[in-house]
N, C-alpha and C positions, 0 to 999 in steps of 0.2 A: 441555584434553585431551578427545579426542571419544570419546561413550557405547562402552561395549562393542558388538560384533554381537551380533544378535537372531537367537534358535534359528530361526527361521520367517521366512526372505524372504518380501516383498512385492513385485508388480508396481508400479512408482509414475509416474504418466504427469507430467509440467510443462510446459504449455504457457504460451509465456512469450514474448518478443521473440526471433527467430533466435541463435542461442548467439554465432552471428559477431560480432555487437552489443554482448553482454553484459559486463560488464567485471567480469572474474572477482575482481577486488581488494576491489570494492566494491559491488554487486550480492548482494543478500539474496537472490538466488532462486537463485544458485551457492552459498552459505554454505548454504541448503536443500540442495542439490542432494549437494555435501562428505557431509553428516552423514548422506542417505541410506545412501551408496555405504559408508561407514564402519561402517552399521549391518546393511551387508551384501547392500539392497537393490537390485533391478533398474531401474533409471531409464531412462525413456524420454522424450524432448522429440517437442513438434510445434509448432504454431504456429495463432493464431485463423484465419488463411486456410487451414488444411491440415482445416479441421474439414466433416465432409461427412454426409449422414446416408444410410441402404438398409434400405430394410425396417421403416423404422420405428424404428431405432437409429442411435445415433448413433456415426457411424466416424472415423478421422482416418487420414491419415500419419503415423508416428512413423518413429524413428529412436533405437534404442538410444546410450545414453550413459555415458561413465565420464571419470572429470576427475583433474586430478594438483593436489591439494589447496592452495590459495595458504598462505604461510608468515604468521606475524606476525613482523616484526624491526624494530627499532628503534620500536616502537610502530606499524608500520605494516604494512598486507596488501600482498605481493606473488608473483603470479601469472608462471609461464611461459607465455614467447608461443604454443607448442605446450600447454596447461592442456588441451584436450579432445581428445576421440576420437570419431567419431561412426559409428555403425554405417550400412549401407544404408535406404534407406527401405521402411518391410514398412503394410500397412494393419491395422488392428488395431479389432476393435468396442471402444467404450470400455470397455462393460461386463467384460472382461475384464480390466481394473485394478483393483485393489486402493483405489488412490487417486487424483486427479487434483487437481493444484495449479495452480490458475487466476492466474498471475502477468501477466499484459500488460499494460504501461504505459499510459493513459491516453493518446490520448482516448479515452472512451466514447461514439465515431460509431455510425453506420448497420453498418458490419462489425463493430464489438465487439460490438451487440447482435444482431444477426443469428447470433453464434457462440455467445451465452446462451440463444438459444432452440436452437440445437441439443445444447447442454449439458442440455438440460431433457429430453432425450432418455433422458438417462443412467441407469438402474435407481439409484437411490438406497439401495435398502433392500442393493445388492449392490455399490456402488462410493461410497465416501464422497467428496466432493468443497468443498474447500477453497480459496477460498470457494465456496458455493452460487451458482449462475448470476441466480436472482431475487433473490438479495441483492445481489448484483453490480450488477444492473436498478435496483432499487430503492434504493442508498447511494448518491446523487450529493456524491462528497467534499466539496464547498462548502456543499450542501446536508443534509445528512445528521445534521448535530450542532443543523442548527433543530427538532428535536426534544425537543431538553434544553434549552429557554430559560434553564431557570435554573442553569446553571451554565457559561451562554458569558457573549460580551461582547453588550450593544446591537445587536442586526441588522435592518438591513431588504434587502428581495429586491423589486428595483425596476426598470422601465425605463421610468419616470419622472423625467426629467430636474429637474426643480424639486424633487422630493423629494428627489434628491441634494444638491442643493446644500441643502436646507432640514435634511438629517439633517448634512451637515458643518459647517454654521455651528451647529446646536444642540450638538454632540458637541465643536468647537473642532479636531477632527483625526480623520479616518476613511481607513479601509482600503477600497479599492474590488478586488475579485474578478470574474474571471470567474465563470459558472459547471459550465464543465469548463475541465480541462486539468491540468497538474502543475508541479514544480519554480520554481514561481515566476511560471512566465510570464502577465503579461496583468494581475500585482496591482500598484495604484499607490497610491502616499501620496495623500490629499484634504486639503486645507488649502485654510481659507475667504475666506482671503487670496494666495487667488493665482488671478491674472487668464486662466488658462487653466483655473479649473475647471470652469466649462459647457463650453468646449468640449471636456476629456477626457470630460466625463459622456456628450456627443454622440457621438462617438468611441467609446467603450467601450461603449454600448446600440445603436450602428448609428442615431442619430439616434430611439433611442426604441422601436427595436423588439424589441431584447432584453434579456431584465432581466440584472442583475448583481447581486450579494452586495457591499451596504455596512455594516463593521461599525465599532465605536465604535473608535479606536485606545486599544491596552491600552499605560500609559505603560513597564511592566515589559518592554515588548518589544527595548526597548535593553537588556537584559542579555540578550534573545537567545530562542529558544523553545523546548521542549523535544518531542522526539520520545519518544514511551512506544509500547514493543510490547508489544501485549495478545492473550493466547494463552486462548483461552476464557472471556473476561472478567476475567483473574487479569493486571497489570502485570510482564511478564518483568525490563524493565532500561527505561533511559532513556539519553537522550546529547543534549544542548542545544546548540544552533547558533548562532552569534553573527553577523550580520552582517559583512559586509567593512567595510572603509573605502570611506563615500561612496555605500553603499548603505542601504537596510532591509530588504528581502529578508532574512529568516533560511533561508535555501535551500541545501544543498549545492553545488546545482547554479548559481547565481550568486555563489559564492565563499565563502559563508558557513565560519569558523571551527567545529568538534568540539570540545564542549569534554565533559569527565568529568562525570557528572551520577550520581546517584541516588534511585530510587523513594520518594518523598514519600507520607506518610497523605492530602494534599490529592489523590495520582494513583491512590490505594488506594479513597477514596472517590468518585472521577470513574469509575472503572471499575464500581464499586458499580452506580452509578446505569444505567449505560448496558448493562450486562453481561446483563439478560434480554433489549432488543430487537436486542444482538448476536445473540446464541444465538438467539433467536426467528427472526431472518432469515439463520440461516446462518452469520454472518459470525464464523470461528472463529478467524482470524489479522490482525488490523488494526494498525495504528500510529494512535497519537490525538495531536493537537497541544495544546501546554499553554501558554500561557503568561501569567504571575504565578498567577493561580488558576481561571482562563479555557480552557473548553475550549475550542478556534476551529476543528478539523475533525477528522474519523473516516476515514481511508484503506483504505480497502478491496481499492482493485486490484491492486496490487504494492506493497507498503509495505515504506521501507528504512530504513537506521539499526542492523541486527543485524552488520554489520561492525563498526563505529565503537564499539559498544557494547561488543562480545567485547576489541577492542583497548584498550580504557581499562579493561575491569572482570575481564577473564581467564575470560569465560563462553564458552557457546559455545550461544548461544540456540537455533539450529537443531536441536541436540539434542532442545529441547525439545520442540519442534514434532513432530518425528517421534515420537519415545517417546509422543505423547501420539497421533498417527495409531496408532498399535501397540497402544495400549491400547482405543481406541475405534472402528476401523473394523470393521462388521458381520461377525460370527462366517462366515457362509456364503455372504461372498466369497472362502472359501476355496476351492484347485479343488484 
């Protein structure tokens, strides 16, 4: 059941992948977008291409939004193919919001960053913005948890061919990463018995010229890995992914199994650790990947799994997130 309305609407901008795109069933940036509108809020969408700056501020397209709420039934979310409504396109300084939720899927190109520095634009002390555009800059998902050695697995960050191969026969079995992208694509098993592994290492660095993220394989990863959403450095809920048949991907998005999971003292204390240089950089709403007792990445840009979690556990995370925008976005953004 979603929070009460709040005596005091809020402006709340989401710029996010095209609404056309999104897939209202399962999609955490609709399950945002729900809990707004419930809480009585003004939502407005735009998109990183629609971001423009005049004057010295930073402006966009928007287009007012309202959505007709996906149900949960038989354990699962579903959406009408009619789910939104969208208003005309109006320009809007950003400064004029209340809040702005930075949701666009990954990759982090030349236009993703390009639309961060226009976010930089954005009066801060008068529109809070979730996440922070230089946090956005700065949290390269693959790369971003090499900051807490000690509480991941074995990594090295290499486009050094012989060092791959020399980190997977020491390790006996390694995970090879790009270092952008999402959902899975581009990650391969290393195993130092098989005769095409110099030349994936070749292949996946461009023959040497770009590095990749090789990490130790964590054996607990056949029970699957777990997604944690973390909301100001505090673990909201959890939901654990299981592999397909035939794959190792624990990815949604290449098939991987949902399975019920719940917040662990081992994901109480991973957040511990991590939760000042979150807050330090902005970064107020992430999903952290866990698995056995191994953090292995900090997601920052669109991070999903608050469907999946609401239908196994009967929460309604999104809630959180907003209640918590309510409580802490700057007094004299008010107009």
């Amino acid at each position: 059941m979603s929070a009460a309305p709040t005596s005091t609407p809020l402006d709340l901008l989401v710029i996010a992948d095209p609404v056309e795109k999104l897939n209202a069933a399962h999609d955490t940036s609709v399950a945002m977008i729900e809990s707004a509108q419930a809480r009585g809020h003004r939502v407005h969408v735009t998109t990183m291409g629609d971001l423009g700056a005049a004057d010295g501020h930073a402006v966009a397209r928007c287009r007012s939004l309202t959505v007709r709420p996906a149900v949960l039934r038989d354990g699962r979310w579903h959406a009408e193919p009619d789910w939104y409504h969208l208003g005309p396109p109006e320009r809007w300084a950003l400064d004029q919001f209340d809040a702005i939720f930075v949701r666009t899927d990954p990759p982090v190109d030349e236009n993703y960053l390009r639309a961060t520095y226009l976010l930089d634009l954005v009066d801060q002390e008068r529109t809070m913005l979730v996440n922070a555009p230089a946090g956005l800059r700065n949290a390269n998902e693959h790369l971003y948890a090499l900051r807490f050695p000690e509480i991941g697995p074995d990594t090295v960050v290499t486009s050094d061919i012989a060092e791959i191969v020399g980190a997977t026969q020491k390790w006996g079995k390694a995970v090879l990463k790009p270092t952008e992208g999402m959902a899975g694509r581009g990650i391969m098993m290393l195993r130092p018995d098989d005769p095409n592994l110099r030349s994936i290492a070749e292949t996946a660095t461009v023959r040497g010229r770009d590095q990749v993220v090789i990490q130790k394989y964590i054996p607990e990863a056949d029970q699957g890995d777990r997604r944690v959403i973390v909301l100001d450095g505090v673990p909201l809920g959890v939901v654990r992914r299981v592999a397909s048949a035939g794959e190792f991907r624990c990815n949604m998005a290449t098939g991987a199994a949902v399975v019920e999971d719940t917040v662990t003292a081992r994901d109480k204390e991973i957040c511990s650790r991590i939760a000042g240089r979150l807050a330090a950089d902005g970064l107020i709403f992430v999903g952290i990947d866990v698995i056995g007792d191994r953090l292995t990445e900090i997601n920052v840009t669109s991070p999903t799994g608050v469907r999946e979690i609401d239908a196994f556990a009967g929460t309604r995370l999104s809630d959180a997130l907003i209640c918590w925008v309510e409580r802490h976005h700057p007094v004299h953004a008010r107009r």
